[in-house]
LOFI-318013 format. One record per residue: residue in one letter; x, y, z of N, C-alpha, C in turn. Coordinates in steps of 0.02 Angstrom, whole numbers, plus 50000, padded with zeros to 5 digits. Example, Ala and Ser with C-alpha at 12.3 -4.5 7.8 and 13.67 -1.06 7.14 Angstrom:
2
A506604971650390506154977550390506604983550390S506424988850354506844994750357506455000250394
This chain:
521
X518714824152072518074827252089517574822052111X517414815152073517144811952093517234807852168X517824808052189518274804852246517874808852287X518044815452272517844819852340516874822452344X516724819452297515894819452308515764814752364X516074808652338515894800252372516004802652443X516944804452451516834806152530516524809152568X516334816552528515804822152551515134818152594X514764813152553514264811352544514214804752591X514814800152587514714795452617515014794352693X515524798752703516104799152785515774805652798X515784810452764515334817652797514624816952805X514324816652795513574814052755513344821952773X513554824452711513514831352698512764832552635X512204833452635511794833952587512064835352512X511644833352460511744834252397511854842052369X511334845252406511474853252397512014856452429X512144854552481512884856152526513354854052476X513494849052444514234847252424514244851052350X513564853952301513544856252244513624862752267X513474867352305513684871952338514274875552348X514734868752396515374870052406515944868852351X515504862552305515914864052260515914866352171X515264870352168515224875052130515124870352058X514864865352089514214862252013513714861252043X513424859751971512464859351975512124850452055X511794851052055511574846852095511414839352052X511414838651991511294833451974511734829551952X512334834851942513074832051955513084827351991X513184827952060513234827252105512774821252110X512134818552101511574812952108512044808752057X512144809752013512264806151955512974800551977X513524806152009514164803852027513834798052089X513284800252126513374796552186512774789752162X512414790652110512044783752092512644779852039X513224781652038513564776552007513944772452063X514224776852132514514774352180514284767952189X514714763952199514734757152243514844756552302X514974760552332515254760052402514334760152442X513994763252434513314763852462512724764552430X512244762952462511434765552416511444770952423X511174772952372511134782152365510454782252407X510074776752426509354779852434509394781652519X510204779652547510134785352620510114791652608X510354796052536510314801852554509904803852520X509484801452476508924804352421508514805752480X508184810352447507554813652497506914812352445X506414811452481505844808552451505624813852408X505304811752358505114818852300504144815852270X503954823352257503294823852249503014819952187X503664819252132503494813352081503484808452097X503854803852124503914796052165503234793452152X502524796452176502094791952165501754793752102X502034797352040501964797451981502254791951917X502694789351959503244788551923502964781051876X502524776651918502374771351866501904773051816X501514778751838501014783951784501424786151723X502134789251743502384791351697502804784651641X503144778451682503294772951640502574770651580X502224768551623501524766451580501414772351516X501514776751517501234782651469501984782151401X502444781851434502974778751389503314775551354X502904769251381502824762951353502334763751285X501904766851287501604768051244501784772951198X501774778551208502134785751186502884786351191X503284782151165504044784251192504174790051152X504054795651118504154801451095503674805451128X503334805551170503074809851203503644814551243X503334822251241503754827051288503694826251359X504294828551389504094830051480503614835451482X503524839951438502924843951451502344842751465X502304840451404501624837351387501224829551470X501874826651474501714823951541501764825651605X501954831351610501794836751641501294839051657X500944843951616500174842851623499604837751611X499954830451607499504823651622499414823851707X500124823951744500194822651789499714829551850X499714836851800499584840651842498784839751839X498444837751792497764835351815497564829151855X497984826451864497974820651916498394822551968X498474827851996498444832152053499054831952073X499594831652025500334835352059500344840952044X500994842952115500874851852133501474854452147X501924849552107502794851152094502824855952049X503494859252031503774863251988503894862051940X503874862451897503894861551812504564859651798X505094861451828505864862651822506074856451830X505724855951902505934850151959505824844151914X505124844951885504774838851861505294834751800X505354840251739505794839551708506544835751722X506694837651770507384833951804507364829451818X506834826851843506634819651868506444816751811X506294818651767505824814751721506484811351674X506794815451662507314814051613507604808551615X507744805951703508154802051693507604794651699X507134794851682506684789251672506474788751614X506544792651544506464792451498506964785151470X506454782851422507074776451411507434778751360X507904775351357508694776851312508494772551237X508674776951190508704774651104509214770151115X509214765851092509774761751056510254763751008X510764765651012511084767750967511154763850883X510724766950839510894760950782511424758850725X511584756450730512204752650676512174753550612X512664756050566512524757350503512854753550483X512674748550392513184745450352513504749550312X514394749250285514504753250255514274747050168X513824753250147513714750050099514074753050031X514024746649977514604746549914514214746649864X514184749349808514074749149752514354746049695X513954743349633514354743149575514434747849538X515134749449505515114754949442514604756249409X514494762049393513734765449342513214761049364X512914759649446512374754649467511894762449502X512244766049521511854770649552511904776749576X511534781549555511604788349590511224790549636X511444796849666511104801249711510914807649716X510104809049707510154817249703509804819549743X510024826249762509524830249798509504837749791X508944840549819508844849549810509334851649870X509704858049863509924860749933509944868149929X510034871549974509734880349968510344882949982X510484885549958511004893049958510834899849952X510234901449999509944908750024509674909649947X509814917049945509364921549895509824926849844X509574927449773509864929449741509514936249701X509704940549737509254946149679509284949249624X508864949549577508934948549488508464956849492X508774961049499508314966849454507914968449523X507354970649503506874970649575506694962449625X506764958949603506584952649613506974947749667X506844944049724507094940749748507034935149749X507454930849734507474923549685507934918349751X507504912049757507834907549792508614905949751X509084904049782509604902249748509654894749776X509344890249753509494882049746509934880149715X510214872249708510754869349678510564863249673X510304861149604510234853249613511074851049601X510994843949655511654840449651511494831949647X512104827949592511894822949575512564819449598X512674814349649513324811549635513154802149630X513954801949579513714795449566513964791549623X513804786749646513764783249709514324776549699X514714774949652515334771749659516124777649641X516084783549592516564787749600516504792049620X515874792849642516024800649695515904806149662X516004804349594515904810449536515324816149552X515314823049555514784826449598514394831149521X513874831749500513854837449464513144843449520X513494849849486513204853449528512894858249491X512224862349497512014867949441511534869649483X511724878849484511374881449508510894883949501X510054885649522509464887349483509054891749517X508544894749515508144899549564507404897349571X507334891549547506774888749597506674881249591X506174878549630506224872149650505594867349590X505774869749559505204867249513505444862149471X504574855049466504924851349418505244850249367X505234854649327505644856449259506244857949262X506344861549306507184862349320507514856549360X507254852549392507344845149424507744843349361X507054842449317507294836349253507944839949186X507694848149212508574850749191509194848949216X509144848049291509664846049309510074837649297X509534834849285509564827649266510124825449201X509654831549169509934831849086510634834349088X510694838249133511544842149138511784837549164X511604834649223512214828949227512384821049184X511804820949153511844814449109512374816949042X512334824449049512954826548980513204826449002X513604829849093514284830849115514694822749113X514004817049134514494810949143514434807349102X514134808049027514254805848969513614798348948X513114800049035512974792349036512394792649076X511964788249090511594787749175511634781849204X511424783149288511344773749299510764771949278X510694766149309510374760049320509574763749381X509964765549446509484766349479509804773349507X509184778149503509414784649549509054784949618X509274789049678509044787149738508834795049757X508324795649785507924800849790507464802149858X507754807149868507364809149942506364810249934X505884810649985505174810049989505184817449964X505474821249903505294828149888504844827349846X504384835149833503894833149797504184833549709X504614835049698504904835449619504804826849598X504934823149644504824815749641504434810749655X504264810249737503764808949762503184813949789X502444811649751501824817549784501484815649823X501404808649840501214804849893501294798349899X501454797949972501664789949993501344788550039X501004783150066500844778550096501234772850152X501644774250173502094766950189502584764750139X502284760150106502564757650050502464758949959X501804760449975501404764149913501814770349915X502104771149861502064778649832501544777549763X501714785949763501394788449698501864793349667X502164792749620502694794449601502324800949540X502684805749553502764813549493502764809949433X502314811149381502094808249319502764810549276X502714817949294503384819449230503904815249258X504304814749318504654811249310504844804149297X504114799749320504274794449286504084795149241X504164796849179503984799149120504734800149092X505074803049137505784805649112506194798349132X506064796249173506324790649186506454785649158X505744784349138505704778149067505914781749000X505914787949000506384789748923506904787748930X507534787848993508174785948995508284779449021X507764777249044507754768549063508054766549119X508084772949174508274771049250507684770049277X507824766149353507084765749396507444771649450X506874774349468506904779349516506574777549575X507044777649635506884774649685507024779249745X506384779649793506404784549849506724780849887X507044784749957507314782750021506724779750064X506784776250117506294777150148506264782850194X505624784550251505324791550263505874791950318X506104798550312506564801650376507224796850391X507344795450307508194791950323508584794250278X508724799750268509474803550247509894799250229X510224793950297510534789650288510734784550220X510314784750213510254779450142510324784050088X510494790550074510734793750021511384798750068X511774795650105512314800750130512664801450082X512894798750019513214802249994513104807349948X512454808849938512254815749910512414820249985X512174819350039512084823450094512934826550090X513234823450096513964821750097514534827050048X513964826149983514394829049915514044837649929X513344837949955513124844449964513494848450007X513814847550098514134848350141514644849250095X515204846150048515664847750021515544856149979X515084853349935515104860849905514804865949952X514654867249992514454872450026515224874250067X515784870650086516154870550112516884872150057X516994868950038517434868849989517294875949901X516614876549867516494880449845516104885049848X515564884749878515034891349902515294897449917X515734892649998515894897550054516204901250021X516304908750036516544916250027516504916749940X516204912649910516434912149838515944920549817X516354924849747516134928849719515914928049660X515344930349622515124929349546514564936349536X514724935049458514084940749426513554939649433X513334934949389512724932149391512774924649394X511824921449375511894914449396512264911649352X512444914549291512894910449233513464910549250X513604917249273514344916649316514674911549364X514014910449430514034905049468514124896349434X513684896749398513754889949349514294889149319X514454894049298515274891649246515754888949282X515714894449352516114889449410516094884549445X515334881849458515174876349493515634869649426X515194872649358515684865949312516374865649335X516784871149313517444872249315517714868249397X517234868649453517644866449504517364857949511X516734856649453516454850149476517074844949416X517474847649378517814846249325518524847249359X518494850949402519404850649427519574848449492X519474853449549519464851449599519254844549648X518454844949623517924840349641518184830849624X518424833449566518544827149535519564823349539X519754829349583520664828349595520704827249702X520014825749726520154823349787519854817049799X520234813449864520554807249849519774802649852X519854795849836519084791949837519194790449901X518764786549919518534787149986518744776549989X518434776049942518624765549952519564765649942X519884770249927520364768449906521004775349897X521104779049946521634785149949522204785449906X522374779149890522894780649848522624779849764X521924781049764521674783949695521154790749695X521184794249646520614799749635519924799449635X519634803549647518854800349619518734799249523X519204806749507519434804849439519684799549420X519894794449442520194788949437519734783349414X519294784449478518684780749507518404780949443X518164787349402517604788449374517834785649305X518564785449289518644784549204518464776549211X518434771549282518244764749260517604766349272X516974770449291516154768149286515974771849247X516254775349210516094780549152515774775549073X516374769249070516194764849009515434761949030X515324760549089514784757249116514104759749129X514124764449117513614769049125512834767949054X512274768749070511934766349011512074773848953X511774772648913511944777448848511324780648838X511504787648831510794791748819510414790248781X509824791948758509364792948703509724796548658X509374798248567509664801348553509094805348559X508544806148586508034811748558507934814048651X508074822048656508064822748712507304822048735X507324821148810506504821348833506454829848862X505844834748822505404839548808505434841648914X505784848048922505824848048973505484854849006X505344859448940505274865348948504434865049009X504514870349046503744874249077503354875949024X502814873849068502114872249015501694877249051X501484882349032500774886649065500194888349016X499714887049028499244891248999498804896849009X499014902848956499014909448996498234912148951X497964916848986497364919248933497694927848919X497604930848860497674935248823497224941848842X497464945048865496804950148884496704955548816X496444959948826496384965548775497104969148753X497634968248805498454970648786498674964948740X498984966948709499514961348685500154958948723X499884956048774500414954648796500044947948849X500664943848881500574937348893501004939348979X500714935549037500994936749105501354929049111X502114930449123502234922449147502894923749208X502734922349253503254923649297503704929349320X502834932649349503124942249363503324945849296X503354942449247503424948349177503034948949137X503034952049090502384951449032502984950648962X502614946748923503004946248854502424948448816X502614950648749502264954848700501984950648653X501354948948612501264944448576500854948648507X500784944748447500574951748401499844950848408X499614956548417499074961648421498474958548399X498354951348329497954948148332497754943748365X498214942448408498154934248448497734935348521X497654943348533497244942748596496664939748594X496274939748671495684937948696495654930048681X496074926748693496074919148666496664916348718X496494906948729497104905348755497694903348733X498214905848779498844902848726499534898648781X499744895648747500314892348785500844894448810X501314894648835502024898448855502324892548869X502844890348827503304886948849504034889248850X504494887548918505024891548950505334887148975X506194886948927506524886348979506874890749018X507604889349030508024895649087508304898849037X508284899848955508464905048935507924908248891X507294904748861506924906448802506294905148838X505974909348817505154909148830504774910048749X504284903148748503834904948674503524904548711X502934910348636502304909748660501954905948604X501314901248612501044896548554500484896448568X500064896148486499584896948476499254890448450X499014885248502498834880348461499674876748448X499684876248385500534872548375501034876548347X500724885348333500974888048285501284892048353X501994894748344502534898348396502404906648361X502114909848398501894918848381502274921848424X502844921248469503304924648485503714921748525X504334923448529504864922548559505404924248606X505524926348652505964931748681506454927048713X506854931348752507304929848802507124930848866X507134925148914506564925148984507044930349044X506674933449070506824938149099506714934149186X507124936349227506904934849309507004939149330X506924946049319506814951549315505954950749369X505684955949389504884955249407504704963249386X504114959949361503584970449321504044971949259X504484967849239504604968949160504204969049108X504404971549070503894971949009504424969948953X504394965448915504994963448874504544962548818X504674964948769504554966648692504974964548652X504434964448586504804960948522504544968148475X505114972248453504804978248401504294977548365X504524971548321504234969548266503334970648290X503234968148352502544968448397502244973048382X502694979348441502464984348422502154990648406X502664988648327502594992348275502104990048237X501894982648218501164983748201500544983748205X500904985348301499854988548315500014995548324X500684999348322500625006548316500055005748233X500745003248188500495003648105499395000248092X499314995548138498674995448129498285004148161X498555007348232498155011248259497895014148216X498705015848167498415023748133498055022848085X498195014748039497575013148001496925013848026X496825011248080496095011448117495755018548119X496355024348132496105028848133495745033548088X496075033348033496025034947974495505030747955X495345024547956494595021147917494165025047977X494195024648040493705029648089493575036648045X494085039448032494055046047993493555046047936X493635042447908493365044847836492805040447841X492515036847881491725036047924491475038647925X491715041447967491325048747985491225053047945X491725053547911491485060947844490945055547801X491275049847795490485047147758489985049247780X489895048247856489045046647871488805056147865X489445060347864489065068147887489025070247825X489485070147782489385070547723489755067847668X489175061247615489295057647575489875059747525X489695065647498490165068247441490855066247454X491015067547534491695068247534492135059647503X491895055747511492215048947483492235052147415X491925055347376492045055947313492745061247310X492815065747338493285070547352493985067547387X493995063447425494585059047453494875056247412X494325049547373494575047247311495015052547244X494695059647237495175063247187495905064147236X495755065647311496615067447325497005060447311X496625055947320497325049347311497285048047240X497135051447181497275047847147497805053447112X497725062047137498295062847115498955062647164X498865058347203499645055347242499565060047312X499165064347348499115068147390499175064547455X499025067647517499015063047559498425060847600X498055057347616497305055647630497165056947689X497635055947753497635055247808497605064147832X498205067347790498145074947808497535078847761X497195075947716496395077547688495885076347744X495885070347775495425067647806495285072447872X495895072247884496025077447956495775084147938X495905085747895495715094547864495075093847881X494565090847835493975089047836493535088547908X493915083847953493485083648007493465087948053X494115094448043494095099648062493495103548048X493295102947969492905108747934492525105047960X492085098647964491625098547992491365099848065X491835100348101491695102248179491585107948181X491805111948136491765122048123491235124048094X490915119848056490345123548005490035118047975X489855110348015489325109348025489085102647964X488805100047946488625092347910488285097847849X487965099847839487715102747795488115105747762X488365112447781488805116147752489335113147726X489655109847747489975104747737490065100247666X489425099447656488985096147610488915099547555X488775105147565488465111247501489285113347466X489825114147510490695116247494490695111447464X490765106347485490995097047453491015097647361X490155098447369489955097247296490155104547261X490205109447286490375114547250491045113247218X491545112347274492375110347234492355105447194X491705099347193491965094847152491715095047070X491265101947080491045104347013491715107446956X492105108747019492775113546990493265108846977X493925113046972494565107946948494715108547030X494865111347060494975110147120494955104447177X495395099347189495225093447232495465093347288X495575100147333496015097247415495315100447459X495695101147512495295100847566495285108847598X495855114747561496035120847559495445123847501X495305120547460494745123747406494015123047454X494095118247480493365117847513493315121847587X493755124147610493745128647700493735134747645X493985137347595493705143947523492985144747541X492775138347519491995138847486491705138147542X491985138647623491415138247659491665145447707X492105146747710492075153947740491785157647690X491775158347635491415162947587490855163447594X490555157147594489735156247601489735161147679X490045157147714489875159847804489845167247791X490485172047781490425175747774489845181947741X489515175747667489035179647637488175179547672X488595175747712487645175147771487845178647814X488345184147814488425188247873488525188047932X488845182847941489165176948000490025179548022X490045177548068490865179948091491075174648085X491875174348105492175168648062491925162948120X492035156748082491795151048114492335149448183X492985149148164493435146848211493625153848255X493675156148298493875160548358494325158948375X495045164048383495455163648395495645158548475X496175154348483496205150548531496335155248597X495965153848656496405155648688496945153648744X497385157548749498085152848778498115151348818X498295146348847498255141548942498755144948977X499305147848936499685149948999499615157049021X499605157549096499425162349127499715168249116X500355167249086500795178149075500325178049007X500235175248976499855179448928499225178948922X498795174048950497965174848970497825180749001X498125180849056498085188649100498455194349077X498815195349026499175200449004498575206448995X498655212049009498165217549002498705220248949X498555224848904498655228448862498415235948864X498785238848874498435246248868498265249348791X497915250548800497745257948718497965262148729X498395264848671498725270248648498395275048616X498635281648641498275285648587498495284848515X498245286948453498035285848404498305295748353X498485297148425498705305448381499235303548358X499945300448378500415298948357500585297948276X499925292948270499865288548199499625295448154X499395300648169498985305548136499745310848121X500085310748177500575316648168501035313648112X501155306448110501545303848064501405304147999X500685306147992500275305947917500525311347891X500195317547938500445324147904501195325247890X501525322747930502315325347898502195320147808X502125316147838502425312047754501975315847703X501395319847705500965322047657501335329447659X501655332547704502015339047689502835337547660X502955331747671503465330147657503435328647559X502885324847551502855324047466502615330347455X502285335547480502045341047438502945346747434X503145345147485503935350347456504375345447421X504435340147410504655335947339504235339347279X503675338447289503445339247216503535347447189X503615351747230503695360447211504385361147206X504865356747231505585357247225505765354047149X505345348347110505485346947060504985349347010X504515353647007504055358646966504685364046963X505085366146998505495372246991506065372446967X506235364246941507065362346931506565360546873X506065359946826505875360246771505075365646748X505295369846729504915373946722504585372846657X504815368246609504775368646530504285362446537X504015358546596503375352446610502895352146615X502425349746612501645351946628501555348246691X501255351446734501195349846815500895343046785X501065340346824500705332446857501165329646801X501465330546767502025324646713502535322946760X502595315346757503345310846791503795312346740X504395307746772505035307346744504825300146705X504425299346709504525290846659504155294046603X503885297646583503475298746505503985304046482X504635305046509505215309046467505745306046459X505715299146509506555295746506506615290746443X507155290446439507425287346392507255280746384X507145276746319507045268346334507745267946336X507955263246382508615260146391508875254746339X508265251246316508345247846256508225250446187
């Protein structure tokens, strides 16, 4: 192809668009093949172009800006009055852009247990209940065996960072020396050049286990490929098509394959050993934990409203019923959420990632049901205090012979809504003159009274909400019926009584059979 450009171009002298034409590639094909030719200057067949007297405008601007776009110099050039095509411009431009240097990497070596590598990586979304939950994976590999640990989590937060830390310092029995860490914010919150400013908790966690934690520099991956490396693996080797229940499900397997698989393919310094291999010599080498773990749980401080209950991460947890209107702590990890008061722990649950849950502790409650009804009941018998005094004296007789106070109290505030603080008052002391002590002797002594002031009854029958029998009409009956039924039964005892005057003739009218019968005893 190239043969037959050269001849096209140089024995035909057939134009650049003629020979891309005839032979069915682009035109810059074609420039490209013929600025490598040796046989001639390409500049007999270049045709002069509307950039040409841009072109040291555009070097100079590059020199300075070598990441500048062709766009962008594009419209430099079009206010300094070029009136080319955008397309065109682009084409030309490209090949004056200067060339990167390709850069050289060392393969670099480690010592046993000298250093690890971690980083965050995303595996879409996981939905828990109503809720849609990032599905992340912190991954830690150690950087002379290759050893990978992997655990999956649903958000990117520092606490679960320094969870993941902790899981792999148990999976590998150990930590390094130095861990290597990308410009994330779980680690780094701001840098400068050379200045960082490093995440307090984590160097905090750092100096508990006595590694230095050391960032990459900015926009070089490179210098932690083998986390990049071990992530690409598990997304490849276990992610892909993989099935599970939940995130505990997922985890059991990430161990299970960071413990079998992960750890039975070959090392990379040396094929005819394992990374398992690798790892049982940097495993002795490794520094030795603390024995007191470093405090990893989420820290919030939540305020208490008038509910008993506490908001921490789309749910509400239940707290007891005295602790509102005050602030209180929540500390959480990925299975337990407390809640604390000051230093004292007032509830406990199991953390939900659930979202608009409401997760309760019975024990809760049940004793602000058990306070309501107390409340209600001291409300109760308030009130009969303030309407009428006597009644504390009358309450006190039902509890002391074992009655029940709450169904007294209630009676009472009935009678008083029916017939009034006074009346009320005048019944009270009347029953307590008597032996009588409920709350049935005293609705006695006040319909009686009502009644003897010539009053109708106090309470009026209810009437009913539902409509077939609110609207029920009733007709009236006549009333002869009831009359015809009278007279038979009154003609009916008068021929009894002449049928047994005649079966004893030897009686005196109006004598029964009981002042002649026999005593049976």
């Amino acid at each position: 192809m190239a043969a037959t450009i050269v001849r096209l171009a140089r024995v035909e002298h057939w134009p650049v668009g003629t020979i891309a034409r005839e032979l069915g590639i682009h035109h810059d094909a074609v420039e490209r093949v013929l600025e490598l030719d040796e046989v001639g200057p390409k500049a007999s067949i270049k045709r002069p172009s509307r950039v040409d007297g841009y072109v040291p405008f555009i070097r100079e601007i590059w020199a300075k800006h070598p990441r500048l776009c062709a766009s962008r110099i594009y419209q430099m050039c079009v206010g300094r009055g070029y009136i080319g095509s955008p397309s065109h411009f682009r084409a030309v431009v490209a090949r004056l852009r200067p060339r990167v240097a390709a850069e050289a990497f060392l393969r670099l070596s480690t010592l046993p247990g000298e250093q690890a590598q971690v980083d965050w990586a995303h595996f879409g979304h996981l939905e828990v209940g109503r809720a849609r939950r990032p599905l992340v994976a912190f991954v830690m590999v150690l950087s002379y065996s290759r050893a990978i640990y992997l655990r999956f989590m649903l958000a990117f937060r520092t606490e679960d960072f320094l969870v993941g830390h902790q899981g792999a310092f148990a999976q590998f029995q150990g930590g390094t020396r130095v861990v290597l860490y990308d410009n994330l914010k779980s680690a780094v919150i701001e840098r400068t050049g050379e200045a960082i400013r490093f995440n307090p908790v984590l160097l905090a966690f750092a100096n508990h286990h006595r590694y230095e934690p050391r960032p990459v520099a900015v926009a070089r991956g490179s210098e932690k490929g083998r986390v990049e490396r071990a992530i690409g693996y598990a997304r490849t080797s276990f992610f892909a098509a993989r099935t599970y229940r939940d995130l505990d499900d997922l985890n059991a397997q990430a161990h299970a394959w960071c413990e079998g698989l992960a750890m039975e393919r070959r090392w990379p310094q040396d094929t005819t050993q394992t990374v398992r291999d690798a790892f049982q010599v940097e495993q002795p080498l490794l520094l030795a934990l603390p024995a007191n773990p470093f405090p990893v749980e989420e820290r919030h401080e939540v305020v208490a409203g008038k509910t008993p209950y506490v908001r921490f991460d789309l749910n509400d947890y239940s707290i007891p019923h005295t602790r509102i209107l005050r602030t209180l702590c929540v500390l959480a990890t990925q299975e337990v959420v407390r809640v604390l008061d000051a230093t004292e722990v007032i509830a406990r649950h199991a953390r939900s990632y659930d979202r608009h849950q409401v997760v309760e502790d019975p024990a809760h409650v049940a004793e602000l049901v058990s306070e309501k009804r107390r409340a209600r009941a001291h409300r109760g018998v308030d009130a009969l205090a303030r309407a009428a005094p006597s009644s504390r004296a009358l309450l006190e007789r039902v509890a002391s012979r074992g009655e029940s106070l709450g169904r007294a109290t209630a009676a009472l505030l009935d009678l008083l809504s029916e017939y009034g603080r006074e009346a009320l008052e005048i019944a009270i002391l009347e029953v307590l003159r008597g032996d009588a002590t409920h709350a049935a002797a005293v609705r006695q002594v006040l319909e009686r009274n009502h009644v003897a002031r010539g009053l109708s009854p106090a309470q009026a029958l209810p009437i009913p909400t539902d409509p077939r029998y609110r609207d029920l009409v009733v007709k009236p009956q006549s009333l002869s019926h009831y009359d015809e039924l009278a007279r038979r039964e009154d003609a009916k005892e008068d021929s009894t009584q002449v049928g047994e005057n005649e079966a004893n003739p030897d009686r005196p009218e109006g004598e029964s059979d009981e002042h002649t019968a026999t005593d049976p005893r």
